[in-house]
N, C-alpha and C positions, 0 to 999 in steps of 0.2 A: 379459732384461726383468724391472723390477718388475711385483711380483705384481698392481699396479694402479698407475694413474698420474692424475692428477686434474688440468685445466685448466678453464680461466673464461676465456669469454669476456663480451661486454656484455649480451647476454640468454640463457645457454647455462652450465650445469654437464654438464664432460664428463670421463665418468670410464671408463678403461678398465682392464681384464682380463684378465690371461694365463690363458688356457682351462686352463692346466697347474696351475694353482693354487686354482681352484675347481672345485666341483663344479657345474654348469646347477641341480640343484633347491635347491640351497643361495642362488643368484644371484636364482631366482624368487622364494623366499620374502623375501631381502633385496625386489625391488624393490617385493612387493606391501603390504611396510609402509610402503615410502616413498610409495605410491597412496595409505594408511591416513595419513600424516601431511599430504599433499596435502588429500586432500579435510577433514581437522580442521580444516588452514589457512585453506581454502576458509570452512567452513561457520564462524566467527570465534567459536571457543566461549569461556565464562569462563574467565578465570583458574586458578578452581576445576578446571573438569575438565581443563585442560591439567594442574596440577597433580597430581590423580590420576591421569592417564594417564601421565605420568613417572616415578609411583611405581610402577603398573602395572607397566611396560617396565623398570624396574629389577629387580621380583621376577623378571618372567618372566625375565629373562636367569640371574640366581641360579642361577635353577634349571636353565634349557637349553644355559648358555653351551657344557656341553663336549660335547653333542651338535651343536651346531654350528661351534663352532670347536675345530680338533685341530690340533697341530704337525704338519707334514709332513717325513719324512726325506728329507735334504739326499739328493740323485740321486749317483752314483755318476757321474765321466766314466769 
């Protein structure tokens, strides 16, 4: 299996996960941003702070990307 696999349906983004490839708290913190862009979407902010907020989420990765993403070595059969 791919490390994730991603389908659409008509009202439905469905994305899955080989458990062997992520960590669960690594998974958590992805979903609880996606609740944090949910509800920005929700709440129909300017321009402006979408804009800041992109910049935002661009440093913070700068800086965390390689605490949270790491190559895995290839498994031995």
């Amino acid at each position: 299996m791919k490390a994730y696999n991603i389908t659409s349906t008509n009202t439905e983004i469905i994305i899955s996960l080989d458990k062997d490839s992520f960590e669960t708290s690594f998974i958590t913190s992805l979903i609880e941003k996606i609740d944090v862009e949910a509800l920005a979407k929700k709440a129909n902010f300017s321009k402006n702070v979408l804009e800041l907020s992109e910049k935002i989420k661009e440093e913070w990765w700068k800086k965390n990307k390689k605490k949270y993403i790491t190559k895995k070595k290839d498994k031995k059969s």
